[in-house]
C-alpha positions in Angstrom: 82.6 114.8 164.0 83.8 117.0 166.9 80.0 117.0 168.5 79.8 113.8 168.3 82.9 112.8 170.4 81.7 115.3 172.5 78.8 114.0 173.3 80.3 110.5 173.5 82.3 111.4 176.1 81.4 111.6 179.8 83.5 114.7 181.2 81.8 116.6 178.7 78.4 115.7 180.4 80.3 116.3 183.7 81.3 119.7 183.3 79.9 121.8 185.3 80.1 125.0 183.1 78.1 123.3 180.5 74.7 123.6 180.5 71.3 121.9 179.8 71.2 124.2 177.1 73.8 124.1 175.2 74.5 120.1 174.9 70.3 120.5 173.6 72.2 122.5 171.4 75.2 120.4 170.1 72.2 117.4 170.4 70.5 119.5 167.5 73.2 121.2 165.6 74.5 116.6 165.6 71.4 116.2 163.7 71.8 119.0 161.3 74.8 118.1 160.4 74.5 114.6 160.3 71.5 114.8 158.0 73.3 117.1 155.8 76.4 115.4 155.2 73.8 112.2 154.7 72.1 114.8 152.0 75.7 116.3 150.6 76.7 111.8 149.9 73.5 111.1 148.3 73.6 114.4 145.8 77.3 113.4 145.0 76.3 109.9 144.2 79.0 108.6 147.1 76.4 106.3 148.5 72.9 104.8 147.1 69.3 104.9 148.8 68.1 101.6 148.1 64.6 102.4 149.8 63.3 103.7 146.9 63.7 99.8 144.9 62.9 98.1 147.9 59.3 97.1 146.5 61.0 96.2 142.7 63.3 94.2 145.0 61.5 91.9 146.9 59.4 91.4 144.0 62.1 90.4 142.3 63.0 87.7 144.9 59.8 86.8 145.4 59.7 85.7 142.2 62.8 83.7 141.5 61.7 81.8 144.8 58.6 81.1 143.6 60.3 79.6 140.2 62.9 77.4 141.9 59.9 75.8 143.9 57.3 75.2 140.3 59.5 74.5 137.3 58.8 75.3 134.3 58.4 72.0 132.2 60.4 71.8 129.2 59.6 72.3 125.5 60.1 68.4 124.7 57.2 67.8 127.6 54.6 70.3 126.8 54.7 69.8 122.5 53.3 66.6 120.8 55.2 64.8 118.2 53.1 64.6 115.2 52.3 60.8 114.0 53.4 59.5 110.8 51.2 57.6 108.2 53.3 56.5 105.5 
């Protein structure tokens, strides 16, 4: 959290006995770090990665948009009453 208010803030970018170098390297060690508390959420189940149902998903709403639009008829509609002869 500390790089990234670091980097945030302009007199860190301003100060002169900072160099080129070293915010490339607070740039990547932001990164690192970022990715691995990212990593450290997912592996303690603190937050979901929906990418991986994103195909079931949208297959799933594809498909209950495409059965509000076409009903399906009723039973009473689709079955024949049988006729009587007595």
């Amino acid at each position: 959290m500390c790089l990234k208010i670091a980097l945030g803030s302009r007199s860190f970018f301003e100060d002169s006995s900072i160099t080129e170098g070293q915010i490339a390297e607070y740039k990547r060690d932001l990164r690192f770090f970022t990715n691995l508390r990212k990593i450290a959420k997912q592996d303690a189940q603190e937050t979901v990665d929906y990418s991986a149902y994103e195909d079931q998903i949208r297959r799933l709403v594809g498909y209950s948009t495409r059965s509000e639009t076409s009903p399906i008829p009723s039973k009473r509609a689709t079955t024949s009453s049988p006729t009587s002869t007595a």
